[in-house]
N, C-alpha and C positions, 0 to 999 in steps of 0.2 A: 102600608105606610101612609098615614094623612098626607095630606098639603104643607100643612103648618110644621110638620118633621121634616120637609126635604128644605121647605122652608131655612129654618134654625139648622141644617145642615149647611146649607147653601152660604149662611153667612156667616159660620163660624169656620168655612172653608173659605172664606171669600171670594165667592162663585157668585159672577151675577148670569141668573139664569133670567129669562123673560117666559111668559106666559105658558108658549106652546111648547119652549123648552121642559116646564115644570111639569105639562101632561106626559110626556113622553117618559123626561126620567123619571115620575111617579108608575106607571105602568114598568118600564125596566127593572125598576126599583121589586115591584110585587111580584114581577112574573119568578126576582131571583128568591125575593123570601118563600113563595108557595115551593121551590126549589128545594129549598133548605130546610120546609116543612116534611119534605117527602124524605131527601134521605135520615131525617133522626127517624123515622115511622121506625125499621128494621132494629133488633134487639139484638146487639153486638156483643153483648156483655161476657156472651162464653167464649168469644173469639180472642186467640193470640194476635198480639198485635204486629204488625208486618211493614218492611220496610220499601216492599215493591208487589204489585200486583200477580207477579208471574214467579215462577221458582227458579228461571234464568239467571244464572252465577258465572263474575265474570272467570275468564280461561286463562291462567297466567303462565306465559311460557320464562322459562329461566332465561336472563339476559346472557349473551355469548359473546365475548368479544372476537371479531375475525379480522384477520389481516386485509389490508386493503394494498392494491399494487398504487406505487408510487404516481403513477399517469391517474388515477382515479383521484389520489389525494390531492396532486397541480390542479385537473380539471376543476374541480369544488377549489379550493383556496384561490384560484383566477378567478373567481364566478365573486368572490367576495370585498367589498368596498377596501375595505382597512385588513391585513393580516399583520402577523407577529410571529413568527416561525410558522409552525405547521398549525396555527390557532387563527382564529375570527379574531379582528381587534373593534371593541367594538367602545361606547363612550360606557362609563361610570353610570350604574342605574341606582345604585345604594347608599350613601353617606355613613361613614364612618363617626363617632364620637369621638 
């Protein structure tokens, strides 16, 4: 990347950058494109394309509803600001039309 490209970056980001700043992100700047030079090097083209680097798949267990004793249900709904029977009462987060 020139000078005069970080430049015309700089100010159509309106980024005011000074001197030694413009060394620095010039240099940041090349060290990411020589980056970017390396990884297209590798010929991908026969590969499937993949949504995660590992073949790890999440483990989904079936949800179970179990009975909960009454002294567990007070404990949590006392632990809670606002309730409303055996429910959290909590403010409106969605607007209706």
């Amino acid at each position: 990347m020139l000078k005069e490209e970080l430049e015309a970056i700089a100010f159509l980001a309106r980024i005011d950058i000074n001197e030694s700043e413009k060394e620095k992100y010039l240099a940041d700047m090349n060290k990411m494109f020589d980056y970017i030079e390396i990884l297209q090097e590798p010929d991908v083209s026969g590969l499937n394309p993949t949504t995660h680097v590992t073949e790890l798949r999440n483990v989904w267990r079936e949800d179970v509803v179990k009975k909960c004793s009454k002294e567990i249900i007070d404990h949590i709904l006392n632990a809670a600001p606002e309730k409303e029977g055996t429910f959290y009462k909590i403010q409106k987060v969605i607007e209706s039309e």
